[in-house]
C-alpha positions in Angstrom: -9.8 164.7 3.5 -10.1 161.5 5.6 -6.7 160.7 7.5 -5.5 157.3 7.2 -6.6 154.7 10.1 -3.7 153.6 12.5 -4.2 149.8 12.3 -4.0 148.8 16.2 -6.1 145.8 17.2 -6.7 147.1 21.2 -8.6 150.2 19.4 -11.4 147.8 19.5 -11.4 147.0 22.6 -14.4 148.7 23.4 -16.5 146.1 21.3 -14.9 142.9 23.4 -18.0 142.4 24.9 -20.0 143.2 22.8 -18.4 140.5 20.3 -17.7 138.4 23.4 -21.3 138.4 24.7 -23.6 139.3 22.1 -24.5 142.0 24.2 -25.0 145.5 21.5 -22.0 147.7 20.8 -21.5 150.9 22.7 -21.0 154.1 21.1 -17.3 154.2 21.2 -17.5 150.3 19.7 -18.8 151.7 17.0 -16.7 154.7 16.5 -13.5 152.3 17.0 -15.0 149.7 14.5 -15.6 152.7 11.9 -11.9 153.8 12.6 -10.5 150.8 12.2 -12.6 149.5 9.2 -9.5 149.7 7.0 -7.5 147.6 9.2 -10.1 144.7 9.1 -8.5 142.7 6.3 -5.3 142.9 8.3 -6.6 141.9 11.3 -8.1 138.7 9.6 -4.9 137.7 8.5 -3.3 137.2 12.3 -4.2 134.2 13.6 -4.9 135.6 16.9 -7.0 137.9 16.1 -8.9 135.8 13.5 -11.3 134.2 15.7 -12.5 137.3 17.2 -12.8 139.4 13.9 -14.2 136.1 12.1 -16.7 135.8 14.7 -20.7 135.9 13.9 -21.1 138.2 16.9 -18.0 140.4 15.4 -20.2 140.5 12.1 -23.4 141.2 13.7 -21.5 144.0 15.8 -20.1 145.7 12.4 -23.5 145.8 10.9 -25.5 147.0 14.0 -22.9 149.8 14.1 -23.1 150.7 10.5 -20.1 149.7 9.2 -20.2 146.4 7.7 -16.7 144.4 7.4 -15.1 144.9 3.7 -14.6 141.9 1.6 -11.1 140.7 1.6 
């Protein structure tokens, strides 16, 4: 039984730079993104966090890590 995620953007902190920079995700990026994979949709809906999440680098980050955004 998987428990539900806990939808909090700064959970993916860890993958600022990596989204920032281009640079590749950490570990814990990775394990963050794949925690808060449910939240995505969410996230895309806030205009503040929209141009992070919407990002190419954000995209690129999500699929290096395994864990490709849903489609919302």
């Amino acid at each position: 039984m998987s428990m539900a995620a806990t939808c909090n953007p700064m959970e993916l902190s860890p993958c600022a730079i990596a989204i920032i920079s281009a640079k590749p995700p950490t570990a814990a990026c990775c394990s963050k993104l794949k925690d808060q994979r449910p939240c995505l949709c969410q996230y895309l809906k806030d205009p503040k966090l929209q141009k992070f999440i919407n990002s190419p680098n954000a995209n690129k980050v999500a699929t290096t890590c395994g864990s490709p955004f849903p489609r919302c």
